[in-house]
VMD Tcl script that draws the C-alpha trace (Angstrom):
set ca {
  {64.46 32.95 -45.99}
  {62.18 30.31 -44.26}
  {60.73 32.43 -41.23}
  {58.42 30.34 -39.45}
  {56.32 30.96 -36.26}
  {55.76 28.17 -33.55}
  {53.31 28.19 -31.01}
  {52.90 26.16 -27.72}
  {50.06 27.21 -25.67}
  {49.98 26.47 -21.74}
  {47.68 26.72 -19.07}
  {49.26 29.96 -17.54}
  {52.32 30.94 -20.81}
  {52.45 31.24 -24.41}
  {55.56 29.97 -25.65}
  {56.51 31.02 -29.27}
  {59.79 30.71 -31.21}
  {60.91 32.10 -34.68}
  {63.07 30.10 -37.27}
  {64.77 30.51 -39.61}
  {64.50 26.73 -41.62}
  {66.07 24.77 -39.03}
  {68.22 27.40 -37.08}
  {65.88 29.23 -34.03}
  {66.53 32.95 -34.24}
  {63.90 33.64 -31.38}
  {61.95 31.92 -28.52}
  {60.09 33.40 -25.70}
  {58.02 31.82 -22.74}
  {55.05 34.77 -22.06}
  {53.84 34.57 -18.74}
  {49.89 35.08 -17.90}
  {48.88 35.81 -14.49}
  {45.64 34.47 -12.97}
  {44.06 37.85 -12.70}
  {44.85 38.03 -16.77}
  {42.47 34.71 -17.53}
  {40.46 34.90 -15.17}
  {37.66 36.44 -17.14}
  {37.93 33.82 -19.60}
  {35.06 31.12 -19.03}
  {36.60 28.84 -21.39}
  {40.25 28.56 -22.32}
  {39.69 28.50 -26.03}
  {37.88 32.08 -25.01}
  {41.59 33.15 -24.38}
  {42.33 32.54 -28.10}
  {42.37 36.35 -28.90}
  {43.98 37.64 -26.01}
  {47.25 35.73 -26.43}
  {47.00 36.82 -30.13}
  {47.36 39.99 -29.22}
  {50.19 39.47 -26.59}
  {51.98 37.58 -29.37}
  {51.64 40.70 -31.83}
  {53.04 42.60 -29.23}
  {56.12 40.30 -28.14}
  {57.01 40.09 -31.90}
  {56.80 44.12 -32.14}
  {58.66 44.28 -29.32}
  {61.98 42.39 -30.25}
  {61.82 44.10 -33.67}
  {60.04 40.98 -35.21}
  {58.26 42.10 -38.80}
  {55.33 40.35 -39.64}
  {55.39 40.31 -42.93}
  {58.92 38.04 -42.75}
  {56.33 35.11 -41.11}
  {56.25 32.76 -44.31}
  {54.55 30.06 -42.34}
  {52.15 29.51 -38.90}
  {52.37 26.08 -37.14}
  {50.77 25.59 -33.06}
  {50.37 22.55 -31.04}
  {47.85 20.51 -31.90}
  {44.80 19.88 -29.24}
  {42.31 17.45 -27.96}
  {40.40 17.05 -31.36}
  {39.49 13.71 -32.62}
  {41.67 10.71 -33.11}
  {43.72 11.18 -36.59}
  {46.69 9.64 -37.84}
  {50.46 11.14 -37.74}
  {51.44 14.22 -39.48}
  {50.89 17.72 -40.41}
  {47.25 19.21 -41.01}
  {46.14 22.44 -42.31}
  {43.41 24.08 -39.78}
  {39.96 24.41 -41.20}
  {36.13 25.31 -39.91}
  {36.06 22.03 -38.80}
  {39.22 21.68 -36.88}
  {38.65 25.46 -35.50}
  {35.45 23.95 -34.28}
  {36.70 20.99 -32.54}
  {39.07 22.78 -30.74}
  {37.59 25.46 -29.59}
  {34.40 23.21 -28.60}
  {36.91 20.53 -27.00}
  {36.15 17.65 -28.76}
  {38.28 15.47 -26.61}
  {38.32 17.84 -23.43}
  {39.32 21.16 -22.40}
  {42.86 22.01 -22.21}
  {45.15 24.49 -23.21}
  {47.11 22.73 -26.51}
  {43.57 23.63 -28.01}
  {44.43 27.55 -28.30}
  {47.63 26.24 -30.81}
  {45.62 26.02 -33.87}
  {43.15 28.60 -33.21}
  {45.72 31.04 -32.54}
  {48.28 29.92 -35.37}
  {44.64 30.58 -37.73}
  {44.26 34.31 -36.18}
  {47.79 34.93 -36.56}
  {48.28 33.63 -40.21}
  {45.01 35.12 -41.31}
  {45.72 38.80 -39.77}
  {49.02 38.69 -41.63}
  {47.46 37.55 -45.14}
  {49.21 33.63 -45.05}
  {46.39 31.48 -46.97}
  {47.14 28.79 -44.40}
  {48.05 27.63 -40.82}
  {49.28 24.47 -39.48}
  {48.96 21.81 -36.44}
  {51.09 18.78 -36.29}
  {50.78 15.62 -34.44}
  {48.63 16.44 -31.91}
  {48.51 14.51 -28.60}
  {45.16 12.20 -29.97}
  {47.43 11.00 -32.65}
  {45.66 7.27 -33.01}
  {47.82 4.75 -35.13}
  {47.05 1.63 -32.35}
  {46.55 -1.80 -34.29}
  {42.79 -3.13 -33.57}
  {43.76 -5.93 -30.78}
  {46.09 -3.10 -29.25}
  {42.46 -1.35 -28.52}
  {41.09 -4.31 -26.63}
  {41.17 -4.06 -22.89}
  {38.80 -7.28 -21.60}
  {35.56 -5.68 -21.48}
  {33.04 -4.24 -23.74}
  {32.28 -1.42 -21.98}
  {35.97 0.25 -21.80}
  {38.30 0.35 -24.87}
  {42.21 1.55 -24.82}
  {42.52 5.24 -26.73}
  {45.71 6.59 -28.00}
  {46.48 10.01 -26.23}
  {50.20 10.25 -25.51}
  {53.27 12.69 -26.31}
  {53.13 12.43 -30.12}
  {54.79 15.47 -31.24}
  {58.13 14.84 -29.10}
  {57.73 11.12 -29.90}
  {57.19 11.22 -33.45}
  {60.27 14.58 -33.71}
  {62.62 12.15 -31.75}
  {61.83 8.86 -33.72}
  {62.45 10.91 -36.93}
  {65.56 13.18 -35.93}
  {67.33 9.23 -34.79}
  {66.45 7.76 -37.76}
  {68.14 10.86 -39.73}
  {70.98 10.68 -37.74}
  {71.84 6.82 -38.82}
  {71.09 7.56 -42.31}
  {67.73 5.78 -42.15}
  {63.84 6.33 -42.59}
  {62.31 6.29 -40.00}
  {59.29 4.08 -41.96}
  {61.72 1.41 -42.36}
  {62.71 1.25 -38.19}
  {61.42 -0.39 -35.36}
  {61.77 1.86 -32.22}
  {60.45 2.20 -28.94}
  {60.10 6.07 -27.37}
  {60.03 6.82 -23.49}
  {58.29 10.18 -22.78}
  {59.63 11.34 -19.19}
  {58.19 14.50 -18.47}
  {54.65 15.74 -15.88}
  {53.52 12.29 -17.07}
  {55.49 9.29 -19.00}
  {54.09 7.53 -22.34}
  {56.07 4.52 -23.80}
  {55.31 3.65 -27.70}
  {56.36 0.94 -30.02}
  {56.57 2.71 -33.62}
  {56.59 -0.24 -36.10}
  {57.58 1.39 -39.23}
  {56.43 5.04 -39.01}
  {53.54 4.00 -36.53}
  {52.47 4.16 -33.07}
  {50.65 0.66 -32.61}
  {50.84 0.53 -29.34}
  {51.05 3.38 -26.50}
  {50.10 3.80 -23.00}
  {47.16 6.69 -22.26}
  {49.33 9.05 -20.53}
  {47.13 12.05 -20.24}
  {45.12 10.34 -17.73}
  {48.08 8.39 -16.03}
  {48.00 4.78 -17.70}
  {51.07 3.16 -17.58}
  {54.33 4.39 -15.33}
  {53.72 6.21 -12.64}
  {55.52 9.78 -12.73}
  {55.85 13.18 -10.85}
  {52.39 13.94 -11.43}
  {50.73 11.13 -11.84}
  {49.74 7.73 -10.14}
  {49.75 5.76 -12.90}
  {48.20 2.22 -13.59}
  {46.78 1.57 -10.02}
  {45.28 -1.86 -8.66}
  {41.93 -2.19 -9.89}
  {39.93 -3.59 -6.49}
  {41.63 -0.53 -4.72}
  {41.08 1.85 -6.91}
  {37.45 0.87 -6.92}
  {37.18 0.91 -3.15}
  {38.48 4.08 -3.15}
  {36.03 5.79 -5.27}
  {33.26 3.94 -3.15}
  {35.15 4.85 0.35}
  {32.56 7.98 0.56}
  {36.11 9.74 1.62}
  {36.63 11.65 -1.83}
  {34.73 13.19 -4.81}
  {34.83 12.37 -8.44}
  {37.18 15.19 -8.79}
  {39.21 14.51 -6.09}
  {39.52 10.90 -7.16}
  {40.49 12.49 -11.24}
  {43.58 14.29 -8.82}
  {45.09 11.47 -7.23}
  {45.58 10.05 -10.37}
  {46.97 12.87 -12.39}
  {48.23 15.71 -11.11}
  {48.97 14.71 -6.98}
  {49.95 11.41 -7.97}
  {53.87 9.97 -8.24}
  {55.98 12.36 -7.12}
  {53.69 14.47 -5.73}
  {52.07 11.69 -3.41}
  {54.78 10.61 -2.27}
  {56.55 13.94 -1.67}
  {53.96 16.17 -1.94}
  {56.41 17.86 -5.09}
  {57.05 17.30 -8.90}
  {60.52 18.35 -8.57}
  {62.37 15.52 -10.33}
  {65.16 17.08 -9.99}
  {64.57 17.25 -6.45}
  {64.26 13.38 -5.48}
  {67.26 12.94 -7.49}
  {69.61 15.45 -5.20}
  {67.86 13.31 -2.45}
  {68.49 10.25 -3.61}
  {71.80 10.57 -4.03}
  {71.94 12.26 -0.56}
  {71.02 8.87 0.70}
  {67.93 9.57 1.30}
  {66.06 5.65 1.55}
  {62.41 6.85 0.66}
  {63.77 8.83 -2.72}
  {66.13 5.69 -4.06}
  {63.27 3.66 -3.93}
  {60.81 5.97 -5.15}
  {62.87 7.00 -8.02}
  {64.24 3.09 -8.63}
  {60.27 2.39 -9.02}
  {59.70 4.81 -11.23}
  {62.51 3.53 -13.63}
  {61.73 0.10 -12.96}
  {57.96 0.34 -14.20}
  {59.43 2.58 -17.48}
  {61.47 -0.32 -18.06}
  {58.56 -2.90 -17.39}
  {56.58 -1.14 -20.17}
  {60.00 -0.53 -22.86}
  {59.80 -4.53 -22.07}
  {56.23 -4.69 -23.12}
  {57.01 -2.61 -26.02}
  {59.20 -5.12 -27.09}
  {56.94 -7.83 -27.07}
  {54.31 -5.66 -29.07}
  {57.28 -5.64 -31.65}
  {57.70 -9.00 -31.38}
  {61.52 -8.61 -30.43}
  {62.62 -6.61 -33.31}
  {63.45 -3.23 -31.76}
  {66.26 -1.12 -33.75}
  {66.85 0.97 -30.89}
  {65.65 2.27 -27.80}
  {64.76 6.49 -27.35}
  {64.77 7.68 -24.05}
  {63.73 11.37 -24.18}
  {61.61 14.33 -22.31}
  {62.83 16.18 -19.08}
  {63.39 13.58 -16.34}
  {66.07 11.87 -19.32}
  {68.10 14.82 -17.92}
  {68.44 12.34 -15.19}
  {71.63 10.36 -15.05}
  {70.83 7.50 -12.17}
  {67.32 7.46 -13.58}
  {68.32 6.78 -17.08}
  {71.21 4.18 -15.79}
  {68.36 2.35 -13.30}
  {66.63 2.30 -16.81}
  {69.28 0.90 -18.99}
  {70.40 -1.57 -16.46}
  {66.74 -3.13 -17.25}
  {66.66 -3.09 -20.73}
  {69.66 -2.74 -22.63}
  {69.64 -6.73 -23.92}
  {66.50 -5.36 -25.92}
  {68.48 -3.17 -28.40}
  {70.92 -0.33 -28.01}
  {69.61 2.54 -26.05}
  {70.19 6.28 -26.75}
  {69.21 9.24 -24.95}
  {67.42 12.24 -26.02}
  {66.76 14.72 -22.84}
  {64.49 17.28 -22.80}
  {60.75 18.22 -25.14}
  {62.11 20.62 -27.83}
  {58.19 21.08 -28.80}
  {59.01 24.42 -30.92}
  {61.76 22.75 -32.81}
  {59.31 19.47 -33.76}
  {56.79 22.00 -34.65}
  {59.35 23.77 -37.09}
  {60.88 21.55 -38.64}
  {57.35 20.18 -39.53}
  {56.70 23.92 -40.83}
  {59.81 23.31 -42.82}
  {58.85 20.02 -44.41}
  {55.85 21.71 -45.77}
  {57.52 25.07 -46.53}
  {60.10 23.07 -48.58}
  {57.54 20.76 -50.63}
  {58.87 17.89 -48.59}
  {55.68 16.67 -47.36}
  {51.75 17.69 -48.08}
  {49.71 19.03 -45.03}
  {46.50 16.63 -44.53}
  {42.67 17.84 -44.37}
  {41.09 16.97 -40.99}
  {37.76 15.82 -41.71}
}
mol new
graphics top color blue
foreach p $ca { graphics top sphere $p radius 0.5 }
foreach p [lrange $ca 0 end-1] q [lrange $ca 1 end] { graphics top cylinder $p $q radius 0.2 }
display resetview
């Protein structure tokens, strides 16, 4: 028996799941209201709270504790670090809970999965490929001014669990592939893995690249510099447009994806050419992808929520498929990426890494 936990942490939920190896015996999406967190100054403060409500979901569904061989939860905003899995230490606990990289709530994963493994006497938890993950090649970093330099934040666990699960499907490493990954979710990242790396990847967490259903994406610079001087909006006002009531929810004033499609197909004018822009700049930066791997792309994964999307996906793939064949992956199975990296290290298949 292989029983791991996974945890996902979200702004308002707690999503865990129980495995057994590879097969999921358990998964549950807790809900927190606002009145719940709101005496929480900081969300890392939180950290023992949704311990607790964990302890109690498990009890609840007749889930022993001492079955949990392993703890794994999403990795946060710590600093950059290459792919893989990492056991949690002072220093990690530190960075997360202090927000190295920013406040958010993918920084309770670790300090939670620590509580939890510790209260049940496991010597050890587990993050894996967190959402800094930083594998860029140095002219990948250059942006055409001293001042400003390109980070790597982007969807690396679903990236990285999709890359590998293709490659294992053809019967191949995935160090030995060339692939490029489209993240459609809240926000879209596009990466060219050369060989087991990320060299290149749009910042999605603050709305580089595509635009999607929350945020603006990569705007016109003279505009976007009026703007901010207009006297109109704040600073934080400005940080909205771009993510969170940007895309979608600028034009529609909703994220629903789902939504524009129904419209779109309706006949609906404003939501064909909304979502045919959307797909068109996804496709603009899988072609730029290309170019970063010098035209030596395996094979092109389309994956996260909006792949779901049938005309969205086709508007894609009309674009792009002379690149290299395409294959679709819908939807962000998070818990199952961060199992089956529980797995590897529960099996001896891989060694966990020391964040330092």
């Amino acid at each position: 028996m292989n029983r791991i936990l996974a945890i996902n942490p979200g702004s308002t939920s707690t999503k865990i799941a129980i495995f057994d190896g590879k097969e999921q015996l358990f998964v549950k999406n807790i809900k927190h209201s606002t009145e719940e967190l709101s005496d929480f100054k900081k969300i890392t403060d939180q950290s023992d709270f949704r311990r607790k409500v964990i302890f109690k979901e498990l009890e609840d569904n007749n889930i022993l504790l001492d079955s949990i061989q392993i703890v794994i939860g999403r990795g946060g905003l710590i600093k950059p670090i290459p792919s893989g899995i990492y056991k949690v230490n002072e220093l990690l606990k530190e960075h997360l809970y202090n927000g190295y990289k920013g406040e958010h709530a993918s920084n309770l994963g670790g300090l939670i999965a620590d509580s939890i493994a510790h209260s049940i006497g496991l010597p050890a938890s587990y993050i894996a490929d967190p959402v800094v993950v930083d594998e860029l090649q140095p002219v990948a970093r250059i942006t055409g001014h001293p001042l400003f330099e390109r980070v790597s934040i982007f969807h690396a666990l679903n990236q990285k669990a999709v890359a590998r699960g293709y490659a294992q499907e053809i019967g191949k490493e995935y160090e030995t592939l060339n692939l490029i990954v489209a993240h459609m979710g809240g926000g879209i990242s596009v990466g060219a893995h050369e060989k087991g790396r990320v060299i290149d990847v749009n910042q999605a967490l603050d709305g580089e690249g595509p635009f999607s259903p929350e945020r603006s994406g990569t705007l016109p610079t003279g505009q976007l510099v009026n703007l901010c001087f207009s006297g109109k909006y704040t600073k934080d006002e400005v940080k909205k447009i771009l993510v969170g009531k940007g895309g979608y929810v600028g034009y529609f004033g909703s994220n629903d994806a789902y939504q524009v499609e129904k419209n779109a197909q309706a006949g609906d004018e404003k939501s064909i050419l909304i979502q045919n822009a959307m797909a068109y700049q996804v496709a603009k930066a899988i072609g730029e992808a290309a170019v970063v791997l010098k035209g030596k792309v395996d094979a092109i994964l389309l994956t996260g929520g909006i792949a779901y999307g049938k005309p969205v996906v086709d508007e894609i793939t009309r674009y792009i498929d002379w690149i290299s064949p395409v294959k679709v992956f819908p939807g962000e199975d998070e818990m199952r990426a961060l199992a089956f990296n529980a797995y590897l290290i529960l099996n001896g298949e891989t060694e966990a890494k020391t964040y330092k």
